[in-house]
C-alpha positions as CSV (number, residue, x, y, z in Angstrom):
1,X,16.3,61.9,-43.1
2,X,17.6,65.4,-42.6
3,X,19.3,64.4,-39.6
4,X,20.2,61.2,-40.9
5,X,21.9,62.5,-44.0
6,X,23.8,65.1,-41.5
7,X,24.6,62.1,-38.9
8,X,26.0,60.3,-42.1
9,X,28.5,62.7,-43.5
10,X,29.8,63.4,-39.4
11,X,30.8,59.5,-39.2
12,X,28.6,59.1,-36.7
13,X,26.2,56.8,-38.7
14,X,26.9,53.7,-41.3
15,X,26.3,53.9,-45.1
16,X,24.2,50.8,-44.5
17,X,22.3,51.9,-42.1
18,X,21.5,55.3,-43.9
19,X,20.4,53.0,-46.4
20,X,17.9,51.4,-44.4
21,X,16.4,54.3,-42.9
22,X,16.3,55.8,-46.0
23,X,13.8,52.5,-47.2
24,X,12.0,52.9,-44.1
25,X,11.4,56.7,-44.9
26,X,10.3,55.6,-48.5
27,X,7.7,53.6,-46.8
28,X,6.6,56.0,-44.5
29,X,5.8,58.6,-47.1
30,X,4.1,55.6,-49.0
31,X,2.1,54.1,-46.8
32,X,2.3,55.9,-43.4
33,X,4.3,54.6,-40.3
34,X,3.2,52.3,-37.8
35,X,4.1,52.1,-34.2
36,X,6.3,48.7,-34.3
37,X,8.3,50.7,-37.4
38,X,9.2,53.6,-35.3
39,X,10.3,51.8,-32.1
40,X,12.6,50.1,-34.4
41,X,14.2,53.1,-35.4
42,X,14.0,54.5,-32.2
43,X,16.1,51.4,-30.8
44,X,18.8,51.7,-33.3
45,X,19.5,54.8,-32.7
46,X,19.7,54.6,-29.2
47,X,22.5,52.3,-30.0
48,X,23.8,54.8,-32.7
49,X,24.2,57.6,-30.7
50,X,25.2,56.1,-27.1
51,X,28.3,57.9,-25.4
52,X,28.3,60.6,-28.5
53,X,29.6,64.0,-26.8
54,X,26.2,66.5,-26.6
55,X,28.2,69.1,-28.8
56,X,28.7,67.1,-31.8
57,X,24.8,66.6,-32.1
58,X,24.7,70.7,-31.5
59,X,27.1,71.4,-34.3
60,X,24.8,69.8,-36.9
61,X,22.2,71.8,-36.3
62,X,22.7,74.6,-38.9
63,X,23.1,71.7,-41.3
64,X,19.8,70.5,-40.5
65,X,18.0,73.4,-40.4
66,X,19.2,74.4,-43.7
67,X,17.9,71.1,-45.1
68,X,14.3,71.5,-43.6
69,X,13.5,75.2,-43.8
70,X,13.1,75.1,-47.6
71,X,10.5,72.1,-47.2
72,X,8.0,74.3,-44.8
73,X,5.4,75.5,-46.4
74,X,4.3,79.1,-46.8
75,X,0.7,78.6,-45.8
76,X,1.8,77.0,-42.7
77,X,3.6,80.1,-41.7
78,X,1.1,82.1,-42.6
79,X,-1.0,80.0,-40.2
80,X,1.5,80.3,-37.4
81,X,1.4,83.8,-37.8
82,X,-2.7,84.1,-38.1
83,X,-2.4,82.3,-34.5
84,X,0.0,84.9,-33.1
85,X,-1.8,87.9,-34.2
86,X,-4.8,86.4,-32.6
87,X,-3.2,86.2,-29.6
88,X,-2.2,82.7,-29.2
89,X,1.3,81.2,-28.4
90,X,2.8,78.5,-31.3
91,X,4.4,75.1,-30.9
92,X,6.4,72.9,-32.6
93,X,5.8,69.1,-31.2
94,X,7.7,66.7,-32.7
95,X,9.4,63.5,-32.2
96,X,13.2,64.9,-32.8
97,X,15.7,65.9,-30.5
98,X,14.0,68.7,-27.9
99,X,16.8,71.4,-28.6
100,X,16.4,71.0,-32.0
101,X,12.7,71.6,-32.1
102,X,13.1,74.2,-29.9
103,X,16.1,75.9,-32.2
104,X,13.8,75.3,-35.3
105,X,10.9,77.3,-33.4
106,X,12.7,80.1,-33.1
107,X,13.8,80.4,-36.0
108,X,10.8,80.2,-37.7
109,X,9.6,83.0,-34.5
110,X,7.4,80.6,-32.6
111,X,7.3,80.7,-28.6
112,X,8.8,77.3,-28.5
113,X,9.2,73.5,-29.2
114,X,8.3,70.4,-27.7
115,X,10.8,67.2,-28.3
116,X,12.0,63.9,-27.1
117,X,14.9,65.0,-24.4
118,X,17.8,62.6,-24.3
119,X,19.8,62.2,-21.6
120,X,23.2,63.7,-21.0
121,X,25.6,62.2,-18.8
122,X,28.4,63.8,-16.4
123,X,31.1,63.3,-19.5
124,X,28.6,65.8,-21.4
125,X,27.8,62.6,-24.0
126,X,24.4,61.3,-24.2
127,X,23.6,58.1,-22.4
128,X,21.4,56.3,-24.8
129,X,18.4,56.9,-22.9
130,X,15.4,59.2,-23.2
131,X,15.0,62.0,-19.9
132,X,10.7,61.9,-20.5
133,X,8.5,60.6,-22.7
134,X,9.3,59.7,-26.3
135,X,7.2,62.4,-28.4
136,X,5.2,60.1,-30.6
137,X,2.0,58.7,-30.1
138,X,0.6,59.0,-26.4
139,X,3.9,60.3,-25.8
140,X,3.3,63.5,-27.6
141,X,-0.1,64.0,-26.1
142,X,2.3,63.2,-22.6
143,X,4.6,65.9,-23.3
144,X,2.0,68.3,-24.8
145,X,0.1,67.9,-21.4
146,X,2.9,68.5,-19.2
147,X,4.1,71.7,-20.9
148,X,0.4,72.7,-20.7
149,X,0.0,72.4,-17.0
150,X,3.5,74.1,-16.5
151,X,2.3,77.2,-18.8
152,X,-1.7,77.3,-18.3
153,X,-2.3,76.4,-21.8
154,X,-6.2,75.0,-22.1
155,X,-5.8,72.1,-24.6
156,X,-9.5,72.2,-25.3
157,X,-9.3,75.7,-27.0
158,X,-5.7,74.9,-28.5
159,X,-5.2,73.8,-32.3
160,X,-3.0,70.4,-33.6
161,X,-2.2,70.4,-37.3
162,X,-0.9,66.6,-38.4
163,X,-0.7,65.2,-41.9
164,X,-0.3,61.4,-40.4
165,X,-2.6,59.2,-38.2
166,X,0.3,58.3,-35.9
167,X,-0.6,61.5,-34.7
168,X,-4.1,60.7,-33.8
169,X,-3.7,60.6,-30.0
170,X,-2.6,64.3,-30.4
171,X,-5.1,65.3,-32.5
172,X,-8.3,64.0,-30.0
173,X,-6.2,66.1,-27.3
174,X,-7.5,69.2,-28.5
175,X,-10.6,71.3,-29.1
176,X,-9.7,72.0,-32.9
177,X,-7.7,69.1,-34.9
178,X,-7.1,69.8,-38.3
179,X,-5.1,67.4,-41.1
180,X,-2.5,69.1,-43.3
181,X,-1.6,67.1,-46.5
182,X,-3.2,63.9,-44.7
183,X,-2.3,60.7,-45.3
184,X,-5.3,58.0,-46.7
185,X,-6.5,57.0,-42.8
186,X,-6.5,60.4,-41.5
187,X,-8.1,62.0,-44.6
188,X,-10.9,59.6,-44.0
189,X,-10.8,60.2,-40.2
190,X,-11.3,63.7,-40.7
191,X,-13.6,63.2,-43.3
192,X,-16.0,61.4,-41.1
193,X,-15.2,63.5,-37.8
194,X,-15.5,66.8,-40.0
195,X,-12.2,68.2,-39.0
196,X,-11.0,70.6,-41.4
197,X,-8.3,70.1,-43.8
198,X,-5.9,72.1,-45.8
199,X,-4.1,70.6,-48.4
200,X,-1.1,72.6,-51.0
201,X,1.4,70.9,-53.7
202,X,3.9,73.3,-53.7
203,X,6.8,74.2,-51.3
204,X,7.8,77.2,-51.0
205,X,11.5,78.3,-51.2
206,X,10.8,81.7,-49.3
207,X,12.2,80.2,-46.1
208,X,15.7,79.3,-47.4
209,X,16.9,83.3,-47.8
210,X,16.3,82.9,-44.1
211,X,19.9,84.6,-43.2
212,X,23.3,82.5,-42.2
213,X,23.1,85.0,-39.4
214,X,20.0,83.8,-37.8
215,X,20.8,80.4,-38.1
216,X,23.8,80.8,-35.9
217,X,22.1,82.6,-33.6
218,X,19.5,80.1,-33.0
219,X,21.9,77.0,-33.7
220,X,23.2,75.5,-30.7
221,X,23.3,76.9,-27.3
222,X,21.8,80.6,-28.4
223,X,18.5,78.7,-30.2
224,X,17.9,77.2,-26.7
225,X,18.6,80.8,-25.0
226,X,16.2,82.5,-27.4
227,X,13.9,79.8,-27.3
228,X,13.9,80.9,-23.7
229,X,13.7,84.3,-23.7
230,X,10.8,84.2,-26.3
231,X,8.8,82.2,-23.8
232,X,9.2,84.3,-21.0
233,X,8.3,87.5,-23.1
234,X,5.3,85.6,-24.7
235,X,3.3,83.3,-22.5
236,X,2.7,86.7,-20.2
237,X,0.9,87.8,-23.3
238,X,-1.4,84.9,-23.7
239,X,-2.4,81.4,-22.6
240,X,-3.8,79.8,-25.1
241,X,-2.2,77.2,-27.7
């Protein structure tokens, strides 16, 4: 809805349909999504954002950022950074755009992000169509496994931290699954698989004094740059997720 919102106040998406997603997303944090629901939304905004030049989509991304850093919570940080002082590389894997995932990882100083990659056509607009897998579901365990054969990352030894059972097929993929603020299915999943869960209430607002400065360094074409450099720095360092 972050994107949405952003989308919305650009022109590039319709009060109505804000409207709807905005339902849909009030459902989701209700009840959970289901598959059916989010290839709906995935359809629509295939439609939405069809021949939509690639920089337009890049400019909103300080907007975006802004909107979700203050929703992260501390104690995930915290758990990114027990990760990297143990010697393992950090992921974001999410659904969204890949060079927005990948921008939001650095930010946050994680060796990178995993997203859905849209395609971009010759006119430098996107086509409508996804260039890979669509990062949900099997998708995500797709993805994941391709960027782990590329890096030598052993998926058996790696961590996946979910708060929904959409994310299930991600979860089995690794050695350690743990639920984060689950939803009803997956706290009862993990309950019976005895995954470990963490659960807090409050958000954090530490992350929004994250500087204007950074955010324009990461935004846009220098996120994807740094999101490249840190790679190449980091994965030398270790191979585990």
């Amino acid at each position: 809805m972050v994107f949405a919102r952003a989308a919305g106040r650009q022109g590039l998406v319709s009060r109505s349909q804000l409207t709807r997603w905005a339902l849909d997303h009030l459902r989701y944090r209700l009840r959970g999504s289901t598959d059916a629901q989010t290839n709906s939304v995935v359809e629509v905004a295939k439609r939405i954002f069809a021949d939509i030049p690639e920089r337009d989509i890049a400019r909103m991304a300080p907007e975006v950022l802004a909107g979700i850093l203050p929703r992260i919570y501390p104690q995930m940080l915290d758990e990114v950074h027990s990760h990297q002082d143990a010697g393992r590389a950090t992921f974001i894997v999410s659904a969204a755009g890949n060079d927005l995932v990948r921008t939001l990882a650095a930010v946050l100083g994680m060796e990178g992000g995993i997203g859905t990659r849209w395609a971009v056509g010759d006119d430098e607009a996107y086509t409508g169509q996804m260039d890979g897998p669509f990062v949900y579901g099997e998708g995500k365990v797709e993805a994941m496994r391709r960027f782990a054969e590329e890096h030598e990352i052993d998926l058996d030894t790696s961590y996946a931290y979910s708060d929904s059972i959409s994310d299930l097929p991600m979860l089995r993929s690794v050695g350690h699954p743990v639920a984060v603020n689950p939803d009803q299915p997956l706290a009862e999943l993990a309950k019976a698989e005895g995954w470990r869960v963490m659960r807090f209430e409050r958000l954090g607002r530490k992350l929004a004094i994250v500087g204007a400065a950074a955010l324009a360094a990461a935004a846009g074409s220098g996120g994807r740059a740094l999101a490249r450099r840190r790679e190449r720095n980091r994965f030398g360092r270790s191979r585990r997720g």
